[in-house]
N, C-alpha and C positions, 0 to 999 in steps of 0.2 A: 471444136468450134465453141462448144460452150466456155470455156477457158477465154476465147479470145472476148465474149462477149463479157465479160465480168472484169474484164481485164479494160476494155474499151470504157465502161460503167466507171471503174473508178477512175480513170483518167479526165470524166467529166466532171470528177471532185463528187461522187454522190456515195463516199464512206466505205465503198468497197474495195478489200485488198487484191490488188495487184495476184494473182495466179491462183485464188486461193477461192475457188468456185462451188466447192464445198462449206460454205459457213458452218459451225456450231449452230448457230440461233435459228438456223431457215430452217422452215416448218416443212415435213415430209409430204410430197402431195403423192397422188396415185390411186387406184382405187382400193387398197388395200388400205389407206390412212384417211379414207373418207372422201377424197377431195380428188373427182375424177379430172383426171387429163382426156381434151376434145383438141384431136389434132384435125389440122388441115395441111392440104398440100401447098406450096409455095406460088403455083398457079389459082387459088382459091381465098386471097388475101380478105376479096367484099365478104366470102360465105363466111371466113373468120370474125368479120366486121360485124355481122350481123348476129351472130349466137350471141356477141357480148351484149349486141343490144337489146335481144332478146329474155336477157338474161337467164344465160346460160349455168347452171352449178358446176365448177370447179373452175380448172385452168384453162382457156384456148389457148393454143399453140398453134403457129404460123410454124412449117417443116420446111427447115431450107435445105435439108440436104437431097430431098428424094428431087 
């Protein structure tokens, strides 16, 4: 999935290559490199909405797979 979205990304022309979802340059997130991941489930889009407005520290992530 993640593949297809990076792949989708550079097709809008925003610098990203084609299959390669991995960059060198992107910064490690996780809680282990500082910068916690706050997931949400795919039925919880507002609650996602809201931590960011809340300002939330690290990544929100919207889960589309569960």
């Amino acid at each position: 999935m993640a593949g297809a979205v990076w792949q989708a990304l550079a097709g809008a022309g925003l610098g990203l290559p084609p299959g390669d979802p991995l960059r060198a340059d992107a910064l490690p997130v996780g809680e282990e490199h500082g910068l916690p991941l706050v997931r949400f489930p795919l039925e919880r889009p507002a609650d996602a909405h809201q931590a960011v407005e809340n300002g939330t520290v690290g990544k929100v992530l919207v889960d589309v797979t569960s």
